[in-house]
Backbone as a printed PyTorch tensor [residue, N CA C, xyz], in Angstrom:
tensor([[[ 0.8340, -1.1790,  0.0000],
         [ 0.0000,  0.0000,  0.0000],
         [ 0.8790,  1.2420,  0.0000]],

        [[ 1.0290,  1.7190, -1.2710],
         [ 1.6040,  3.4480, -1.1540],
         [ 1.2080,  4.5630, -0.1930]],

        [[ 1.9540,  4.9970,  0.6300],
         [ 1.4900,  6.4660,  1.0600],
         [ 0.9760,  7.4540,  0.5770]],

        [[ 0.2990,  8.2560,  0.4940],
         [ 0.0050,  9.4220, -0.5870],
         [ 1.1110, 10.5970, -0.1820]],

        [[ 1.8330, 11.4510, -0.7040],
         [ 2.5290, 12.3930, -0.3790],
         [ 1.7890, 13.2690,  0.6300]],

        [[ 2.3130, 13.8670,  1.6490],
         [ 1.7620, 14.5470,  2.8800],
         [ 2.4200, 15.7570,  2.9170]],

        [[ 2.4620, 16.5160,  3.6720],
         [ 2.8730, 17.8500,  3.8350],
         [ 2.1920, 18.6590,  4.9160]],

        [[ 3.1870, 18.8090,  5.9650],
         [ 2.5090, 19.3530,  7.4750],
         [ 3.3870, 20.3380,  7.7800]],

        [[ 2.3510, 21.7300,  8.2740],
         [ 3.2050, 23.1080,  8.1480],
         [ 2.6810, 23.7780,  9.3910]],

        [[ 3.4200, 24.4980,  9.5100],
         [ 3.7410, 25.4250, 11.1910],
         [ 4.1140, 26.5330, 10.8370]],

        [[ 4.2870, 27.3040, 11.6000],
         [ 4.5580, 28.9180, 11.6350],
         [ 5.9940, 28.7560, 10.8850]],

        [[ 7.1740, 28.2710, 12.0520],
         [ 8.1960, 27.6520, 11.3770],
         [ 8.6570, 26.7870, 10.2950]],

        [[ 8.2680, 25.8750, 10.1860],
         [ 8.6800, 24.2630,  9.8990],
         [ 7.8380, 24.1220,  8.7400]],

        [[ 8.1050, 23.5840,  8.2280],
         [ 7.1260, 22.7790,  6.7540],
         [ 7.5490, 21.5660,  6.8930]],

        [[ 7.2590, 20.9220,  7.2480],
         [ 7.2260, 18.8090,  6.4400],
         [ 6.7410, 18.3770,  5.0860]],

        [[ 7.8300, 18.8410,  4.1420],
         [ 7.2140, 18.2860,  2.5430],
         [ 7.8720, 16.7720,  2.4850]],

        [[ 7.1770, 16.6280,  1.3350],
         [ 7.1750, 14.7650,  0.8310],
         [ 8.6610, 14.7430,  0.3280]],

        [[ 9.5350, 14.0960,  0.5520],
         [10.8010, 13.6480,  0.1520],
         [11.0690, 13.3500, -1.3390]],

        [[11.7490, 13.6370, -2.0830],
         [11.3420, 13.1670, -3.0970],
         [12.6820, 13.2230, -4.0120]],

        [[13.1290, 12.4580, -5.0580],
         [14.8960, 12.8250, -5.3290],
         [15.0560, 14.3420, -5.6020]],

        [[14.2980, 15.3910, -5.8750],
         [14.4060, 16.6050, -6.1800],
         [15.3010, 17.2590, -4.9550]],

        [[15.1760, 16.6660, -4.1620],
         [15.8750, 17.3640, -2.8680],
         [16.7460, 17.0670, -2.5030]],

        [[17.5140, 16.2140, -3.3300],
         [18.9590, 15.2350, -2.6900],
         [20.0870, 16.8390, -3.0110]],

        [[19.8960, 17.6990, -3.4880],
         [21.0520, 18.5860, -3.5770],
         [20.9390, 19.7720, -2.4510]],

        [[20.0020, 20.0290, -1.8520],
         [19.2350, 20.5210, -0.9780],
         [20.0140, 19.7000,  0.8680]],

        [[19.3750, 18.1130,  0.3850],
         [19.7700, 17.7020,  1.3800],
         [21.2360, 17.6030,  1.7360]],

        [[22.3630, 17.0720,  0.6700],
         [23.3180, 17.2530,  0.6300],
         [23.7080, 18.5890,  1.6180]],

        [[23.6090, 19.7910,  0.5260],
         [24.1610, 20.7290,  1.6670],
         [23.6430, 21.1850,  3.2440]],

        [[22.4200, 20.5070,  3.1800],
         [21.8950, 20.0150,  4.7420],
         [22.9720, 18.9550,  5.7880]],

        [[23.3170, 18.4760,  5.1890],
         [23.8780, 17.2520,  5.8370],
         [25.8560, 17.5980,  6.0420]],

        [[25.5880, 18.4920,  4.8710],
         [27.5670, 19.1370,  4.7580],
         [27.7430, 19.8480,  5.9370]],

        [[26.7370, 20.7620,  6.6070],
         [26.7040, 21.8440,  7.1170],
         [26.9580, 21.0480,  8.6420]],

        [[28.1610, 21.0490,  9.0240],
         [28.4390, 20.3070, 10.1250],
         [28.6190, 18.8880, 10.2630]],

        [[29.3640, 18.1740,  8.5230],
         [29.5040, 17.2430,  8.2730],
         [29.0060, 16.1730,  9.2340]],

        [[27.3100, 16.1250,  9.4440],
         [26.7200, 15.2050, 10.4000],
         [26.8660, 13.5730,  9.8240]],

        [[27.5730, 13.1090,  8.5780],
         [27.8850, 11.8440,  8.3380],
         [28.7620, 11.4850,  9.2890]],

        [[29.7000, 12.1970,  9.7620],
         [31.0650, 12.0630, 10.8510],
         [30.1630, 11.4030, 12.4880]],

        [[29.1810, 11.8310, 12.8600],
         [29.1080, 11.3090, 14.0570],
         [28.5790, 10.1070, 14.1100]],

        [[28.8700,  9.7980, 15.3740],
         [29.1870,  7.9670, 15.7270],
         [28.0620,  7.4560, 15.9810]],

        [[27.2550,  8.6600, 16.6390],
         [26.3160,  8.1590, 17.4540],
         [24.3470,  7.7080, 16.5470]],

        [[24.3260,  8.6210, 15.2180],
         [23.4440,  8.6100, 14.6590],
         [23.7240,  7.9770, 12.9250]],

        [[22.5690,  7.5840, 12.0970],
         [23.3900,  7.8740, 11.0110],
         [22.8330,  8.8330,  9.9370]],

        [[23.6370,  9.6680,  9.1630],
         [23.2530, 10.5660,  8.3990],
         [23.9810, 10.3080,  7.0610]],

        [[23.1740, 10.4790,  5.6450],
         [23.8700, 10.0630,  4.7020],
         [25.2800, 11.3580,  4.5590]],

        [[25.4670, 10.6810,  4.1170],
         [26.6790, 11.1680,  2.8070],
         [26.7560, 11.7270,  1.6490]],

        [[27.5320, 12.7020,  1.3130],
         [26.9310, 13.0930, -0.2690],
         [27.3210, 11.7610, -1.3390]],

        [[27.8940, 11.0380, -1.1340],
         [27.9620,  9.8510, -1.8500],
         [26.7290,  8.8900, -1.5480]],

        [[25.9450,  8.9280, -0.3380],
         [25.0250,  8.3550, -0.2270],
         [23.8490,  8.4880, -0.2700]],

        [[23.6650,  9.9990,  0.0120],
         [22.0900, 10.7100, -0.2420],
         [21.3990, 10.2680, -1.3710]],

        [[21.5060,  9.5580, -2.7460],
         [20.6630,  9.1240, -3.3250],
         [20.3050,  7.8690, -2.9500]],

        [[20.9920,  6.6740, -2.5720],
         [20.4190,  5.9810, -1.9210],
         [19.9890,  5.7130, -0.9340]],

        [[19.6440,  6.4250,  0.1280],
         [19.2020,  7.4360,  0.9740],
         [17.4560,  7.3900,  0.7450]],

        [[17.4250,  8.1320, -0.2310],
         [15.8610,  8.9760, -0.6100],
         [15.5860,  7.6130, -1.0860]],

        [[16.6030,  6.5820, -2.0480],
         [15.4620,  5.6950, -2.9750],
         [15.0740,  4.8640, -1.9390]],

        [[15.4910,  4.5470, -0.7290],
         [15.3320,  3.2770,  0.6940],
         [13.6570,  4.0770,  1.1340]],

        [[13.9170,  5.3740,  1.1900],
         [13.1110,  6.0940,  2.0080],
         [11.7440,  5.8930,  1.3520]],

        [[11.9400,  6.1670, -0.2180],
         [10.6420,  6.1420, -1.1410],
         [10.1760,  4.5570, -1.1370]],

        [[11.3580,  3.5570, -1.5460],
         [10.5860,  2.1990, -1.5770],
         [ 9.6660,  2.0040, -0.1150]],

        [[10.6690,  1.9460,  0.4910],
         [ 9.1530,  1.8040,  2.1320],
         [ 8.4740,  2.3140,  1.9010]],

        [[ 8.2620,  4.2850,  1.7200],
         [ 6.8460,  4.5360,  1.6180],
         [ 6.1180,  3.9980,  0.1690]],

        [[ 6.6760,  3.1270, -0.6930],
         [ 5.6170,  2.2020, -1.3300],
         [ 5.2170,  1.3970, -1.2090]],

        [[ 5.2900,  0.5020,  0.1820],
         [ 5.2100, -0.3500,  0.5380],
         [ 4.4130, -0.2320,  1.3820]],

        [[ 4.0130,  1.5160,  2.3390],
         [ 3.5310,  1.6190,  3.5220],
         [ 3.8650,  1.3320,  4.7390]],

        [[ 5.1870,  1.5340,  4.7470],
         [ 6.0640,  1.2790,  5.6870],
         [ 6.7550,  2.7870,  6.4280]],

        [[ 6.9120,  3.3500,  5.5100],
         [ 7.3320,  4.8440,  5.7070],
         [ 6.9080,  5.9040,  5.2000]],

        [[ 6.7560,  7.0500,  5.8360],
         [ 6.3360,  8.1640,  5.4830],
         [ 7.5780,  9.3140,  5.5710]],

        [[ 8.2440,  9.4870,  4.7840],
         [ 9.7580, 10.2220,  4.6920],
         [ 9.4000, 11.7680,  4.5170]],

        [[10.2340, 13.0930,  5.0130],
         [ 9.5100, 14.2810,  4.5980],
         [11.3160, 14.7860,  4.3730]],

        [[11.0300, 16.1580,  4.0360],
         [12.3990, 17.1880,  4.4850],
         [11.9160, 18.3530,  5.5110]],

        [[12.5950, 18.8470,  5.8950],
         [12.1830, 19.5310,  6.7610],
         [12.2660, 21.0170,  6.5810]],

        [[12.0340, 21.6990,  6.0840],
         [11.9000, 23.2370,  5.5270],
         [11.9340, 24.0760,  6.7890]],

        [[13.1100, 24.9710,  6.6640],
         [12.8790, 25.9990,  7.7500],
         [12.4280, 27.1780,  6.5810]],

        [[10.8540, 27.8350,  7.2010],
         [10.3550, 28.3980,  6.3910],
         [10.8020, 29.9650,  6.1890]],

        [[11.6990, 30.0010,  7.6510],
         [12.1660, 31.7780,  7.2990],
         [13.3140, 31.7990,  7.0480]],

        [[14.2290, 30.8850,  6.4390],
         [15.6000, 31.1410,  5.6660],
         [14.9450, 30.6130,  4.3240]],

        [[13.7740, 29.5820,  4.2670],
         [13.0920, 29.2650,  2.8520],
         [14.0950, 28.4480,  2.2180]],

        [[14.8750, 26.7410,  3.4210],
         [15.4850, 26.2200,  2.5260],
         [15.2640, 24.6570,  3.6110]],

        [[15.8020, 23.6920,  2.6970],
         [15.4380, 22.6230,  3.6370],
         [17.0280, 21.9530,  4.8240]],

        [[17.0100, 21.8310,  5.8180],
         [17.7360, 22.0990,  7.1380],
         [18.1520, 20.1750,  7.1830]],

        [[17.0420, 19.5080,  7.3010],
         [17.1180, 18.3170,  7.2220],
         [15.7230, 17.0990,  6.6670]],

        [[15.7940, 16.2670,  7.6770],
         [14.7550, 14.9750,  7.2350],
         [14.5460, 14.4580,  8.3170]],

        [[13.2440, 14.0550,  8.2430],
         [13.0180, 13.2780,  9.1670],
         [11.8120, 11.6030,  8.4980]],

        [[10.7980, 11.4540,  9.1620],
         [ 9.8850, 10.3540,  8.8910],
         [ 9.5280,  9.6870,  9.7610]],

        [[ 7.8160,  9.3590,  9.5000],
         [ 7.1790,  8.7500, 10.2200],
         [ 7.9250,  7.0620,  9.8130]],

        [[ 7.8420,  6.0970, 10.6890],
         [ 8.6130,  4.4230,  9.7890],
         [ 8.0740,  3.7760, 10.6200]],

        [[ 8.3700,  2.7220, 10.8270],
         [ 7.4680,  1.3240, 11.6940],
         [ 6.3370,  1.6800, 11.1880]],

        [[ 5.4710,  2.0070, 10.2590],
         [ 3.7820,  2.1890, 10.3520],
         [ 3.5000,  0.9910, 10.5820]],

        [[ 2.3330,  0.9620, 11.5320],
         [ 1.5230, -0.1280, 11.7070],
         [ 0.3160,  0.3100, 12.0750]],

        [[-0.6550, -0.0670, 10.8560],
         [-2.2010,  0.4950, 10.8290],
         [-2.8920, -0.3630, 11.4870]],

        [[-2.6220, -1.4120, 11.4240],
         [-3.2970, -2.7450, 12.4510],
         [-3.3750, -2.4380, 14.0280]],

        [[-2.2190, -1.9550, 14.6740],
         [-2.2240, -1.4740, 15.9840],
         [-2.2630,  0.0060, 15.8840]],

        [[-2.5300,  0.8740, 14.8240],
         [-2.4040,  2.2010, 15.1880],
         [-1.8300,  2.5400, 15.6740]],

        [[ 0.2550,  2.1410, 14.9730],
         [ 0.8570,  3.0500, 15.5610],
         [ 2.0830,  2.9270, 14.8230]],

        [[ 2.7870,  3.8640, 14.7650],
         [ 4.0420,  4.3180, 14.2960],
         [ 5.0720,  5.1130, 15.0600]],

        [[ 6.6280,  4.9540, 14.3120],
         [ 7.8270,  5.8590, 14.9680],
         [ 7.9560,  6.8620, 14.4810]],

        [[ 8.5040,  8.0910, 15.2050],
         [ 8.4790,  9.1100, 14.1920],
         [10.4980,  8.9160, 14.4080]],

        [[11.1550,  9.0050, 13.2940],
         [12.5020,  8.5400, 13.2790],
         [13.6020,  9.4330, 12.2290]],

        [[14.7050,  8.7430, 12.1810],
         [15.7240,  9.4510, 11.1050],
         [15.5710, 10.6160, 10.9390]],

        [[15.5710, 11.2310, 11.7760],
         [15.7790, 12.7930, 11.9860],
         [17.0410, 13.4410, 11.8470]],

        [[17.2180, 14.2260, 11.4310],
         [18.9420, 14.9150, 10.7750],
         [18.3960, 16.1710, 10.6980]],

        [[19.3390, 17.5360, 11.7090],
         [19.0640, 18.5440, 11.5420],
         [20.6910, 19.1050, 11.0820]],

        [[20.9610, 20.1060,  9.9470],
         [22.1110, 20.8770,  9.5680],
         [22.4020, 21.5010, 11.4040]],

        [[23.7680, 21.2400, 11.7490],
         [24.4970, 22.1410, 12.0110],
         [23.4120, 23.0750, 12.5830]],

        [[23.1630, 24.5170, 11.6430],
         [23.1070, 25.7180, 12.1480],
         [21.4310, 25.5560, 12.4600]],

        [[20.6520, 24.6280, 12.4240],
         [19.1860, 24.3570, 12.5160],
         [18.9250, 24.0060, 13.9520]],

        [[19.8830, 23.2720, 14.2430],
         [19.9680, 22.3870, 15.8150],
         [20.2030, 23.4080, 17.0140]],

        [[19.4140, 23.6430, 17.6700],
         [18.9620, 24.0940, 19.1750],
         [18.2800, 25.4710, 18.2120]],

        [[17.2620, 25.3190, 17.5010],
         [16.4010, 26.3840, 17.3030],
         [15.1720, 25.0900, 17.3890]],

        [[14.3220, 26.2690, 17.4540],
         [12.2310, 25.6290, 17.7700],
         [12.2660, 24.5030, 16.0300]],

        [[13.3200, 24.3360, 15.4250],
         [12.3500, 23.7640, 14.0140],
         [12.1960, 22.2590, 14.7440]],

        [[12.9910, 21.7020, 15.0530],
         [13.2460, 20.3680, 15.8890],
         [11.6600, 20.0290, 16.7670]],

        [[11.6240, 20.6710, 17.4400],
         [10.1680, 21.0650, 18.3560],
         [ 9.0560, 21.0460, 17.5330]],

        [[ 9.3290, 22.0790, 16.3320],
         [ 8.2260, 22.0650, 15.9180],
         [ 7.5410, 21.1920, 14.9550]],

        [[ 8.7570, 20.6360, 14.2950],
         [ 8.8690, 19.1770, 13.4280],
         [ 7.9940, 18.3200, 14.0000]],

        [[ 7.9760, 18.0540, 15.5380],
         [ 7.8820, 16.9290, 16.4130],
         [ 6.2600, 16.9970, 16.4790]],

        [[ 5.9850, 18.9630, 16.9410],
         [ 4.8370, 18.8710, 17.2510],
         [ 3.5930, 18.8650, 16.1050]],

        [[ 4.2900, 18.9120, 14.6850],
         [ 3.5500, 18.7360, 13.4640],
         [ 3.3970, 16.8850, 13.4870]],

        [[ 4.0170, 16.3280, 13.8300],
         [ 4.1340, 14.9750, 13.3250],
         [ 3.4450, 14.0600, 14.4710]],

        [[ 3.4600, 14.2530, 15.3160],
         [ 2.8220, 14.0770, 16.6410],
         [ 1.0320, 14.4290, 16.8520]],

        [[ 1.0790, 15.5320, 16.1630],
         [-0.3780, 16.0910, 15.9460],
         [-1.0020, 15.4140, 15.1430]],

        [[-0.3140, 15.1160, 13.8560],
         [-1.0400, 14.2930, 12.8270],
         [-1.2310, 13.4290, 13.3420]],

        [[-0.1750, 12.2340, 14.0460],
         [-0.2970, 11.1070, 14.1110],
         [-1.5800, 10.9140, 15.1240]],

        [[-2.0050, 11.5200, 16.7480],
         [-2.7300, 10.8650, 17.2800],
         [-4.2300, 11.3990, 16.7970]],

        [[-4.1730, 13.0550, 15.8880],
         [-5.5310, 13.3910, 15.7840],
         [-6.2480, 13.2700, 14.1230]],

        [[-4.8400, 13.2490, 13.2250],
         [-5.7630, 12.9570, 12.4840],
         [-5.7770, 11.0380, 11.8410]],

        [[-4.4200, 10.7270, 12.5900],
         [-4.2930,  9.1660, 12.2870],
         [-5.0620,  8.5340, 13.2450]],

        [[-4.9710,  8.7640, 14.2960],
         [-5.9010,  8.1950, 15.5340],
         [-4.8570,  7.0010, 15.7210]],

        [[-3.2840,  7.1360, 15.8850],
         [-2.5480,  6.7050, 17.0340],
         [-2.8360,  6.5750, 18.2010]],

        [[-2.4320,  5.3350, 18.6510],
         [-2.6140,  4.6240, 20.0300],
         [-1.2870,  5.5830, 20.8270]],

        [[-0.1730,  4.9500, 19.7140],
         [ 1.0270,  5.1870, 20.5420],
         [ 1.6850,  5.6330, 19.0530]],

        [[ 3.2110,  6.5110, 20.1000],
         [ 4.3300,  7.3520, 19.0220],
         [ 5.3630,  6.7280, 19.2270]],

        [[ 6.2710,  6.4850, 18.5260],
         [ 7.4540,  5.2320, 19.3950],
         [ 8.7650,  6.2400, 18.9630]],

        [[10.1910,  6.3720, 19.3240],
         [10.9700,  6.7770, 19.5030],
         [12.0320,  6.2830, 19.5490]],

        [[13.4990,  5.8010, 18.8040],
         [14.1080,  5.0400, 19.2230],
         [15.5760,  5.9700, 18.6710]],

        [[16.7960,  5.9170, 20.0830],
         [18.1750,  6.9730, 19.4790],
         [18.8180,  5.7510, 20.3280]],

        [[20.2710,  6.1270, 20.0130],
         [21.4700,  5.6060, 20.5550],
         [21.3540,  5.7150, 21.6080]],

        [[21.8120,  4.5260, 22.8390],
         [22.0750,  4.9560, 23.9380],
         [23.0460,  6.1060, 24.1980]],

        [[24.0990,  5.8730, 23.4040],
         [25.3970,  7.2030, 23.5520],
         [24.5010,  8.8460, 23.1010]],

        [[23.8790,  8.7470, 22.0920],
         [23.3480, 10.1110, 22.4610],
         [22.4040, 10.8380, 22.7380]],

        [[23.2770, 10.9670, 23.9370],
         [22.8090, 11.9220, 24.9850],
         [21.3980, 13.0980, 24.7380]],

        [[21.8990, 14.0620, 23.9230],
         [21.3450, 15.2550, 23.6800],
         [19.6220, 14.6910, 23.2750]],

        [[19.9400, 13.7130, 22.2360],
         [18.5540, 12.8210, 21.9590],
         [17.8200, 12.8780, 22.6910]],

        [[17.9820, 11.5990, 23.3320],
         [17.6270, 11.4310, 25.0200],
         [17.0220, 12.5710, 25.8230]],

        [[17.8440, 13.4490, 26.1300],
         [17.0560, 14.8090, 27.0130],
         [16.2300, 14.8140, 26.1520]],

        [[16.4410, 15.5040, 24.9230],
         [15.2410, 15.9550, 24.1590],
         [14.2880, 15.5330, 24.2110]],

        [[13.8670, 14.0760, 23.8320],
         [12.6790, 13.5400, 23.7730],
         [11.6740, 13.1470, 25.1560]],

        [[12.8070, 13.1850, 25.8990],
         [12.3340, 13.2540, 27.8250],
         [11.3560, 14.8850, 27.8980]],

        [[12.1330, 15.7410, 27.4660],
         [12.0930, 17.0460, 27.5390],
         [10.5300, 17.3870, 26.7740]],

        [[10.1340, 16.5660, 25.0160],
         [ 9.0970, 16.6350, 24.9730],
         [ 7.5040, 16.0970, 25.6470]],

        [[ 8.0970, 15.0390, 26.5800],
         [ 7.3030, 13.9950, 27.4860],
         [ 7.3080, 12.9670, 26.9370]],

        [[ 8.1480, 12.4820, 25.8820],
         [ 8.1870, 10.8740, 25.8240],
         [ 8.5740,  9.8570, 26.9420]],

        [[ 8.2290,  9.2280, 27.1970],
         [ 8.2310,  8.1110, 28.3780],
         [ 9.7170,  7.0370, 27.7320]],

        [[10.7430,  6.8010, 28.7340],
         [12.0430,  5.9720, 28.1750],
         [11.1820,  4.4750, 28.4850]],

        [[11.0780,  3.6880, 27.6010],
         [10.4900,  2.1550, 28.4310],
         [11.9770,  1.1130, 28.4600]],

        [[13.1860,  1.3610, 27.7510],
         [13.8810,  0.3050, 27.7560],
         [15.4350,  0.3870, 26.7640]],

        [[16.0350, -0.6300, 26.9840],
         [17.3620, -0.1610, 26.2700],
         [17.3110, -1.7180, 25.1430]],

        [[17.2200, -1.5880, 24.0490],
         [17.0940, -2.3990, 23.2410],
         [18.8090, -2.7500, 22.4730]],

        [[19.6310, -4.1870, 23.5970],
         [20.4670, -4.6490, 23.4830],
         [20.9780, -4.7810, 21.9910]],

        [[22.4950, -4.6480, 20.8940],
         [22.5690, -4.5720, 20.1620],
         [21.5310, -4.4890, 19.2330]],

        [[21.0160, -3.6350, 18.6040],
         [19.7310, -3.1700, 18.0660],
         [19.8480, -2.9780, 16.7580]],

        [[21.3990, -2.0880, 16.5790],
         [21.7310, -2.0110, 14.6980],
         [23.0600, -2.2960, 14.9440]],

        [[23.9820, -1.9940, 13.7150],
         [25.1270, -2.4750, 13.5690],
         [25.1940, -0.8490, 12.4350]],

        [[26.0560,  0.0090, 13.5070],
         [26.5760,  1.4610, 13.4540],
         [27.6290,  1.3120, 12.1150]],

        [[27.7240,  1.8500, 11.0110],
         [28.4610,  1.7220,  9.9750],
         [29.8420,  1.4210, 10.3280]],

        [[30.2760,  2.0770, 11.5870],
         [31.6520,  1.8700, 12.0040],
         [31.8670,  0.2320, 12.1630]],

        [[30.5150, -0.7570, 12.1500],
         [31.0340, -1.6970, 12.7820],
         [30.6430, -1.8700, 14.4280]],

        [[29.9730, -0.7230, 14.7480],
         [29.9910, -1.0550, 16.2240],
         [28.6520, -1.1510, 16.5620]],

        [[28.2670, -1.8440, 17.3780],
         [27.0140, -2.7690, 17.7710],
         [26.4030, -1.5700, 18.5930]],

        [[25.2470, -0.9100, 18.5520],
         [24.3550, -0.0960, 18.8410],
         [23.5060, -0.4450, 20.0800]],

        [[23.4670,  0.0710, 20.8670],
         [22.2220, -0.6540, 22.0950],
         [21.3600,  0.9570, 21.8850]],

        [[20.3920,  0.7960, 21.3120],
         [19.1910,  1.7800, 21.6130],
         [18.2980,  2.2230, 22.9480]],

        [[17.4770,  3.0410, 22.7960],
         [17.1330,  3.0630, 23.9110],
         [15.2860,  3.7960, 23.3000]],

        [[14.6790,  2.7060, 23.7430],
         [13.0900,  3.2870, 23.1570],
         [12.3390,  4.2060, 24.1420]],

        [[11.6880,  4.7120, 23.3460],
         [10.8900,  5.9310, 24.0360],
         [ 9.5540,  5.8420, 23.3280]],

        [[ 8.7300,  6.2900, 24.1460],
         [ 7.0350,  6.4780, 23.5090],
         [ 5.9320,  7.3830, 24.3190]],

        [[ 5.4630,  7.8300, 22.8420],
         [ 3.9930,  8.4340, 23.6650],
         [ 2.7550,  7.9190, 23.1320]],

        [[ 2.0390,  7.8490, 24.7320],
         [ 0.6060,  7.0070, 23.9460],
         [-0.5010,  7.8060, 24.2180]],

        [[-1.7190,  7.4600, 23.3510],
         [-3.0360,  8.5500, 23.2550],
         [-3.3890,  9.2190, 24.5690]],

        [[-3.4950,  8.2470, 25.7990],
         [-4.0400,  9.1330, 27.0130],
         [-2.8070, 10.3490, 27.2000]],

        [[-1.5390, 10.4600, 27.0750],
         [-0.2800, 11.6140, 27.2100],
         [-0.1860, 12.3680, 26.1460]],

        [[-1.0860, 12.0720, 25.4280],
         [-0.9120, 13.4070, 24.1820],
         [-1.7870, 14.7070, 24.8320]],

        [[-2.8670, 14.5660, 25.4950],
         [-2.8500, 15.8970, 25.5930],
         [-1.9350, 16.6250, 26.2690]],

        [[-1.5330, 16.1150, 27.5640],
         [-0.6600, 16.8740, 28.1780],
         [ 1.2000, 17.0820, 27.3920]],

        [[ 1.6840, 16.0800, 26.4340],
         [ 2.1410, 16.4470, 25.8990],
         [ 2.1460, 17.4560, 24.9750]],

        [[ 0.6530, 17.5860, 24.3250],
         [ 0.7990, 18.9480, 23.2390],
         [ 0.6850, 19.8440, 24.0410]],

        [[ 0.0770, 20.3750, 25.2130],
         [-0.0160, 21.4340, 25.8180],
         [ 1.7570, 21.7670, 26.1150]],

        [[ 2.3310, 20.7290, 26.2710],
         [ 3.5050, 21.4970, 26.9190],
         [ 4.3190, 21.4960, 25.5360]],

        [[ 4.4750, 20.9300, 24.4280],
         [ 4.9010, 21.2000, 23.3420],
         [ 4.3560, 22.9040, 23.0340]],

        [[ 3.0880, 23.1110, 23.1290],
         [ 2.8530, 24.2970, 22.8320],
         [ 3.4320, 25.6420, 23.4710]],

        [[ 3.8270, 24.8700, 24.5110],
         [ 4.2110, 26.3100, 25.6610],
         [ 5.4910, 26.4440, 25.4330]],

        [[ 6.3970, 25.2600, 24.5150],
         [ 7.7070, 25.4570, 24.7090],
         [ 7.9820, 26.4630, 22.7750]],

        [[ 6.9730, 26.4750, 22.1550],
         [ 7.0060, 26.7320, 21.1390],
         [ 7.0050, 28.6000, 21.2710]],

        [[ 5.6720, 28.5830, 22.0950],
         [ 5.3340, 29.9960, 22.5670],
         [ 6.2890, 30.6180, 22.9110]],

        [[ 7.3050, 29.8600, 23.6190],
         [ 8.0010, 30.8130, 24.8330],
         [ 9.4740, 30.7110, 23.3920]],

        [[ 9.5410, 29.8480, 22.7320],
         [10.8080, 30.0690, 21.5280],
         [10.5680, 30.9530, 20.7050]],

        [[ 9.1450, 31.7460, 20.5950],
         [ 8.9890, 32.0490, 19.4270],
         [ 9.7350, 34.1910, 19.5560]]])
């Protein structure tokens, strides 16, 4: 089952549909603080960004993924990527994942506001049970963050991937489920207010 292309927008933030048009876009998204270099996440490569988008598009033909870029709307260029993945319509529920912000994007509201576009869709107009969450145990900053939006940590998921370096990954899952969304969007909202 194909996804239909989506597109979810905020004061800040735009979430457009991924699509190869943006691999030169993303590229210099991804240069901007050469985020392929860290250990802890993975981010393509300009050697890899096309196969990249085509992984991203086959799942969402499959209905597996919902891939976007992430538009910061007042420089009017795209910063990074993210995507809804795990879909599962049977249990009503999905991850929101592979998130990559440029360098100069990271510790501004687009991150936040990314979250609170994708989060919104998922429990009000998808009618999600649950939001699932999954980063490196090593990073850190992740971690706060998603604590910080009210995701709940449930567990550390023992070698989980196999890190390009070769090195065995222990994750660490996080989730939000329908009864914590309201009080999560309320405080998503207040942290938006008070960034803006």
């Amino acid at each position: 089952m194909t996804l239909e292309p989506l597109t979810l927008e905020g004061s800040r933030v735009r979430l457009a549909p991924l699509t190869f048009e943006h691999e030169e876009a993303l590229i210099r998204a991804a240069s901007d603080g050469e985020l392929w270099n860290l250990n802890y996440t993975i981010v393509p490569s300009p050697t890899s960004m096309h196969g990249y988008i085509e992984k991203a598009l086959q799942s969402q033909s499959v209905g597996l993924e919902h891939p976007f870029v992430i538009v910061d709307r007042e420089a009017d260029k795209i910063v990074g990527s993210t995507r809804y993945a795990s879909i599962d319509l049977t249990y009503r529920k999905r991850e929101i994942g592979y998130t990559w912000l440029a360098r100069s994007a990271q510790r501004t509201n687009i991150n936040t506001e990314a979250k609170y576009l994708l989060l919104t869709h998922a429990f009000e107009n998808l009618n999600c049970v649950r939001v699932e969450f999954v980063t490196d145990v090593l990073n850190e900053r992740s971690r706060a963050a998603l604590a910080r939006i009210g995701a709940k940590e449930e567990g550390i998921l023992r070698n989980h991937m196999i890190m390009p370096g070769g090195r065995y990954r222990d994750s660490v899952s996080f989730s939000i489920i329908e009864s914590e969304w309201p009080e999560v969007k309320a405080g998503l909202e207040q942290k938006l207010k008070a960034l803006r």
